[in-house]
C-alpha positions, -999 to 999 in steps of 0.1 A, spaced: 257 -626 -63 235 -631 -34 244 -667 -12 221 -684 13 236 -706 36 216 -725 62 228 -726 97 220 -738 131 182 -736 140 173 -732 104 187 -694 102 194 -680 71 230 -667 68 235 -645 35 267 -636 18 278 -612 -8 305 -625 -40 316 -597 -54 330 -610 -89 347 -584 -101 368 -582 -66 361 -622 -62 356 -612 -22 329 -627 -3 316 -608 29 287 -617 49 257 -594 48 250 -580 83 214 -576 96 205 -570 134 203 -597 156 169 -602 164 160 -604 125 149 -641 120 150 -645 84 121 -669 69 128 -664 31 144 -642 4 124 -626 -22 145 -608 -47 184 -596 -50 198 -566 -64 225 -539 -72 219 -506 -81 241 -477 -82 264 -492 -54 236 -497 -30 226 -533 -24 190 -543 -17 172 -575 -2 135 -587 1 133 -605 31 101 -621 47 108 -626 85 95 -649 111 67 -626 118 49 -626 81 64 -591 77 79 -584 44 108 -560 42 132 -543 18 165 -540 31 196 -519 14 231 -514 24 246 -484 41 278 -479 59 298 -494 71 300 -517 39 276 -551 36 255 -537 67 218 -536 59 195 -515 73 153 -518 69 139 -495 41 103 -503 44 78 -529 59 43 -546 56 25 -572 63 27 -606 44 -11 -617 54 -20 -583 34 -4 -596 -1 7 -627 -18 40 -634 -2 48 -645 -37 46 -610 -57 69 -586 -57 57 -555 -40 91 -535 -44 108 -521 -76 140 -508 -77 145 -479 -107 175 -490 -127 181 -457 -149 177 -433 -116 195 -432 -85 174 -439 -54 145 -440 -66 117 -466 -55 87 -482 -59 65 -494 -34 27 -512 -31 19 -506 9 -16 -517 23 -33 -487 28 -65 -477 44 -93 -512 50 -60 -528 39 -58 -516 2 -27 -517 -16 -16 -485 -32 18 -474 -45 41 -451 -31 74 -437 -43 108 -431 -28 136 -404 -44 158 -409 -15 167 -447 -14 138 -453 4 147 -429 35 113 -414 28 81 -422 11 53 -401 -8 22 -407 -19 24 -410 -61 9 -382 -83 -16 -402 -108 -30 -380 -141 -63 -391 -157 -75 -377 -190 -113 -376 -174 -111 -365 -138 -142 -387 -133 -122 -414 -134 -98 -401 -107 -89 -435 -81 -81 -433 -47 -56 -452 -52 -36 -472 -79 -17 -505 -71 12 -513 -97 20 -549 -107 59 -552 -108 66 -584 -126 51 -569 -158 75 -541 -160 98 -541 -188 133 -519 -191 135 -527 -226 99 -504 -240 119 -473 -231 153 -464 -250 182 -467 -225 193 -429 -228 154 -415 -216 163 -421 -177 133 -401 -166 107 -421 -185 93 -450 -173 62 -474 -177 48 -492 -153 8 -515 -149 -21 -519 -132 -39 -548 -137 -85 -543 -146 -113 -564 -147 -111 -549 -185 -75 -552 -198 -43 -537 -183 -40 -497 -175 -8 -484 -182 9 -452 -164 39 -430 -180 60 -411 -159 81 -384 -178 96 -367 -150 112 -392 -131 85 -404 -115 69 -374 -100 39 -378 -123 25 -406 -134 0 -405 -167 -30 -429 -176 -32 -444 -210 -59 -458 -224 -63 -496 -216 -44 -523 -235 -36 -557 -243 -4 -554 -251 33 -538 -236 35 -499 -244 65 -491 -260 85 -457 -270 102 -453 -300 138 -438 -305 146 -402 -300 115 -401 -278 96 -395 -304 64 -419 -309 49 -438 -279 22 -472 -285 6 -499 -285 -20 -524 -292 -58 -513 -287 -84 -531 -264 -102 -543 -296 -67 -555 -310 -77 -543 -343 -55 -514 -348 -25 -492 -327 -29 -465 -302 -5 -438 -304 11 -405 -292 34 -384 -308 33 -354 -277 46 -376 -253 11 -388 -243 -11 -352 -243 -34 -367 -273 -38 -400 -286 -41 -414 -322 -57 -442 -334 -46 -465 -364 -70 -495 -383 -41 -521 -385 -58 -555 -388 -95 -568 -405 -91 -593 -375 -85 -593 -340 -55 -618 -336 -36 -625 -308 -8 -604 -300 22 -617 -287 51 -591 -291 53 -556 -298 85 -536 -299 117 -512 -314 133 -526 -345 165 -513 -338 178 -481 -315 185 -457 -351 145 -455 -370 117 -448 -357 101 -487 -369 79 -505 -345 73 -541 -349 43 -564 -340 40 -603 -340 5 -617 -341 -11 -647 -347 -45 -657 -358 -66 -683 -334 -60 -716 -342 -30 -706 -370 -3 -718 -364 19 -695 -388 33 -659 -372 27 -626 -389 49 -594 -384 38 -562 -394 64 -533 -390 51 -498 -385 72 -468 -402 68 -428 -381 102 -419 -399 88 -393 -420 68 -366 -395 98 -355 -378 120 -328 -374 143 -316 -349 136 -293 -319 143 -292 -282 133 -274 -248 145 -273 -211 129 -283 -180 142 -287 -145 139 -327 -132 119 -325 -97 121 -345 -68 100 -348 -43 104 -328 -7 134 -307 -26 156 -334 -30 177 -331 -63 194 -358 -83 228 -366 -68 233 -332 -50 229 -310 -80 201 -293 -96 194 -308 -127 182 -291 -164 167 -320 -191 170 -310 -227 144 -332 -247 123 -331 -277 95 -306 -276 60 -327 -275 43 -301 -294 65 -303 -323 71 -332 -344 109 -332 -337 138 -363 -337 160 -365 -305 191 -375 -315 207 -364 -282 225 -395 -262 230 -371 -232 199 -350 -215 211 -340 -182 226 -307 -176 241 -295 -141 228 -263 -134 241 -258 -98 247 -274 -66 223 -281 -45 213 -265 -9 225 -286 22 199 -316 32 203 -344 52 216 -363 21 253 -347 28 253 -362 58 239 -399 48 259 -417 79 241 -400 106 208 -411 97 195 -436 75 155 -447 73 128 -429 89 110 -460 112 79 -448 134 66 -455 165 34 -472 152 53 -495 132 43 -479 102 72 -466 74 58 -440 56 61 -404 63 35 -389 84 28 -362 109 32 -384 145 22 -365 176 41 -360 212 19 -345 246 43 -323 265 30 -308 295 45 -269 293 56 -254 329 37 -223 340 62 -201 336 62 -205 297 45 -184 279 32 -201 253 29 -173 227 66 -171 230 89 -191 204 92 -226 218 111 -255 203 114 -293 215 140 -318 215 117 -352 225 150 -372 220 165 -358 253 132 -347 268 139 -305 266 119 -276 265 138 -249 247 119 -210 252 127 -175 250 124 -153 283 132 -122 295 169 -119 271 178 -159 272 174 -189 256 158 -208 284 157 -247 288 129 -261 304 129 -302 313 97 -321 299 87 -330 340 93 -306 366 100 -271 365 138 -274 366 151 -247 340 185 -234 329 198 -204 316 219 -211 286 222 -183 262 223 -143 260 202 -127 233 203 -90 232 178 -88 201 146 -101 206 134 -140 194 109 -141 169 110 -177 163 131 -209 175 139 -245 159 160 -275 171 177 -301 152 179 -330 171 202 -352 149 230 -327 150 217 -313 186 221 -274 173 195 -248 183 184 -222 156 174 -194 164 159 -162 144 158 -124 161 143 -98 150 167 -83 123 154 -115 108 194 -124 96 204 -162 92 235 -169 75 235 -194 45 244 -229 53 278 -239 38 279 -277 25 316 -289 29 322 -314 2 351 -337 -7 359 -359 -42 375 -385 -25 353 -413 -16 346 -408 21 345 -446 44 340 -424 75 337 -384 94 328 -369 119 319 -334 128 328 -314 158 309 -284 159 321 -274 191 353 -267 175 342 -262 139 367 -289 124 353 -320 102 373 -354 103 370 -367 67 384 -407 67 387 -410 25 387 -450 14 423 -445 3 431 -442 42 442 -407 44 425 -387 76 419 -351 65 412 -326 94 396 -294 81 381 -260 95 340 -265 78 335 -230 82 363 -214 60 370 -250 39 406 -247 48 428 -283 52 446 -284 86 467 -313 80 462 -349 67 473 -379 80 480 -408 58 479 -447 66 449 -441 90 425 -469 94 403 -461 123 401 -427 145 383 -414 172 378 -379 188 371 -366 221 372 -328 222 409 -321 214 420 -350 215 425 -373 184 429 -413 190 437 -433 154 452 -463 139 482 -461 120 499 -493 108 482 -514 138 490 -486 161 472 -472 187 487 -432 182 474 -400 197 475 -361 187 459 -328 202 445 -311 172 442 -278 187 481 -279 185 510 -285 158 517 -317 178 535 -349 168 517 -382 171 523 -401 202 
C-alpha cells in the first residue's frame, strides 16, 4: 500500500506498508525530484514501481532497486506530449520484468516500446500484419483497456493488448512474451482465449456474428451468430475446464439481457511442441534459458498442461548478474531509450589508427596496441603509458567501463569462457575485487561469505555481519554494533 503524505512547501512524501510484515518505510527518491502527482502504484515480482509527474511536466516510471525502498528512474517523457491523465506505462503481471511503454516519438507521435529487463533497456516492438500494406510506422497501445482476465492464468507468454481507430478498436496478440505482437481483425468487443489455449475470439465489426482462431491467430473464422446487430456488453470464459464462451447482448431500446454460450469442445484433441521463449538483446527469463511446451496451432489439440516452462540451461553471464552495479541506462540528451550516442575524441599522432583501439570516455583513456604493449593514451595531450606486455600480436581490443577490465584478443584468437558465480541465498549486498579474485557475498540472513570467483571455492564466512567494507586486504565490518577488522589474505582473527 502506497501512502502520500504532504509536507512542508507542498512536497509529496511517499511511504510503503507492507501488510504482510505490517512495516512502513519511506520510499527514497533523489533530492532534487519535486514530486507534482502520483499516477499509478504497483508490485510485481518483488520490484516496486511508481508513476510520478514532477514539477517540470515530465512523467516518469520509477521502480525499486537496492538498497530496499530506494527508487531509481526507469523511463521519462514529457507531460505536454500526452494527457497527463492516461496511463502510458504497463507493468506485465505474468512475466518478470517485462514492460510496456507509449514514448513520443518522431513530430511527437506516440509509439510503444517494450522492456524485458525491468525497464533497464527499451526496444522498439515487433508489430505483424496479415497485409503488409497495412504495415504502420508506429502503433500506440491504450493501457486502461487491457484486461488480465481474456487470457487463462497458466499462458504467461500470451497477452492482449489495444489500439484505439477511427473504425473500431485493433487488437494485437503476443505469443512469445511480447517479442511479437499480431494484428487481429478490428472489433467491438474484448478478445478473449479459451482454456487450454485452444480457441481465441470475439465479436465482429458488424456485431452480427464471432471472429475466431483456432491456430493461435494464423487464420481466422467467421461465425453468423445474431439476425441483428445488438449491443454487446460482455464477452468471456464460462469457467477455467470447457472450452464455452459466453456473450451478453442487448437489443437497442430492450431493456431485457440475452446470453448466448458458444460450445468448441468437440474439434479437439491433444498434441504438443517445443519452442525456446526469446528475449530481446539475449536476455533470458530469470537467468536460464527457457523451453515452452504448448499446444501445436496446426492441430486441433486440448492443453491440459498447468505448467509450460521447462529449464533447459543456464544462461551466459550479462549484466543482469550483476544488477547492483548498474541500474537504468539515462542519456545525455535526456532521452531513455536505447540508441547509438556519439563521443569526438581527438587520436594522438602516434596512434595508428588501423591498430585495435578501445576507449574508456568515463575516465577520459585511450587504450592501443604498439610495438608489444598495451598502450594508454590520455584523451588531451600526448601523455601515454606503458601498461602491459603482449608477446602475441592484438588483433582486436574492448574495454568495459563498469567493471574497468580491458579485453583483449591475440592472434591465437583464445578467450576463456566467462564463469558466472552464483549464490541461493538471497544476496542484500557484494562486492568484487578482481584484483585479488575474491567476491564478498553479504546474504539477507547476515552471513558474509568470502570466496575465490575463479575456482567457486568458500574461504570462510562470517556470521552476524551487518555492514562491510574492503580496501585491498583489508576487511572493515560490523558485527554486533562493532566496528571489527580482518586481513583476508591471511587466516587472521578479527580485531
Amino acid at each position: 500500500m502506497l501512502i502520500i503524505m504532504a509536507t512542508i512547501g507542498n512536497q509529496k512524501e511517499l511511504k510503503i506498508l507492507d501488510i504482510t510484515t505490517n512495516t512502513l518505510d519511506a520510499a527514497v527518491f533523489p533530492a532534487f525530484l519535486i514530486k507534482k502527482k502520483v499516477k499509478h502504484f504497483d508490485l510485481e515480482f518483488g520490484t516496486y514501481y511508481i508513476i510520478l509527474v514532477d514539477i517540470e511536466h515530465r512523467t516518469c516510471l520509477w521502480g525499486s532497486s537496492f538498497p530496499p525502498y530506494h527508487f531509481v528512474r526507469k523511463a521519462c517523457y514529457d507531460s505536454n506530449t500526452s494527457d497527463e491523465i492516461i496511463l502510458n506505462f504497463y507493468m506485465n503481471k505474468n512475466l518478470e520484468g517485462v514492460l510496456l511503454m507509449n514514448h513520443p516519438a518522431d513530430n511527437n507521435v506516440m509509439m510503444t516500446y517494450k522492456s524485458t529487463n525491468k525497464g533497464r533497456f527499451w526496444f522498439k516492438n515487433k508489430f505483424v500484419f496479415p497485409c503488409q500494406s497495412q504495415l504502420k510506422k508506429s502503433v500506440y497501445f491504450d493501457f486502461q483497456l487491457h484486461d488480465h482476465q481474456t487470457v487463462p492464468k497458466n499462458f504467461q507468454w500470451i497477452d492482449i493488448q489495444y489500439e484505439h481507430e477511427d473504425t473500431g478498436i485493433q487488437p494485437f496478440i503476443t505469443l512469445d512474451g511480447g517479442n511479437s505482437w499480431n494484428a487481429t481483425p478490428k472489433t467491438k468487443s474484448k478478445v478473449v482465449m479459451l482454456p487450454y489455449g485452444s480457441v481465441i475470439l470475439f465479436v465482429d465489426m458488424d456485431s452480427n456474428g464471432i471472429n475466431y482462431s483456432l491456430d493461435q491467430t494464423a487464420t481466422w473464422l467467421r461465425f453468423d451468430l445474431y439476425k441483428t446487430k445488438p449491443n454487446i456488453l460482455y464477452i468471456g470464459r464460462i469457467s477455467e475446464t470447457d472450452l464455452k464462451a459466453v456473450i451478453v447482448t442487448r437489443e437497442p431500446e430492450v431493456d431485457k439481457l440475452q446470453f448466448t454460450t458458444v460450445d468448441f469442445s468437440h474439434i479437439f484433441t491433444t498434441h504438443y511442441h517445443q519452442w525456446p521463449l526469446p528475449k530481446a538483446e539475449g536476455y533470458c527469463y530469470r537467468g536460464k534459458n527457457t523451453l515452452m511446451r504448448t499446444r501445436d496451432p496446426k492441430i486441433l489439440c486440448i492443453d491440459k498442461l498447468t505448467e509450460h516452462m521447462e529449464t533447459k540451461s543456464i544462461c551466459p553471464c550479462t549484466s543482469d548478474d550483476y544488477k547492483n552495479v548498474f541500474i537504468s541506462q539515462l542519456l545525455l540528451d535526456g532521452a531513455h531509450l536505447r540508441r547509438q550516442s556519439y563521443t569526438k575524441v581527438d587520436i594522438p599522432a602516434e596512434i595508428n589508427v588501423n591498430s585495435p583501439i578501445t576507449f574508456d570516455h568515463t575516465r577520459k583513456y585511450i587504450y592501443t596496441s604498439m610495438g608489444k604493449y598495451i598502450t594508454q593514451f590520455t584523451y588531451i595531450g600526448t601523455v601515454h603509458s606503458k601498461l602491459y606486455f603482449v608477446n602475441d600480436n592484438i588483433i582486436d581490443l574492448a574495454y568495459d567501463s563498469v567493471f574497468r577490465v580491458l579485453i583483449f584478443l591475440t592472434s591465437r584468437k583464445q578467450l576463456k569462457t566467462p564463469v558466472c558465480t552464483k549464490h541461493t541465498s538471497d544476496i542484500g549486498q557484494f562486492y568484487i575485487d578482481f584484483t585479488t579474485q575474491k567476491a564478498y557475498i553479504l546474504t539477507i540472513s547476515k552471513d558474509l561469505i568470502i570466496l575465490n570467483f575463479t575456482e567457486g571455492i568458500t574461504l570462510y564466512t562470517i556470521t552476524h555481519v551487518s555492514d562491510f567494507a574492503v580496501f585491498g586486504e583489508h576487511m572493515y565490518f560490523i558485527d554486533g554494533g562493532k566496528l571489527m577488522f580482518r586481513n583476508v589474505s591471511k587466516k587472521s582473527t578479527n580485531v
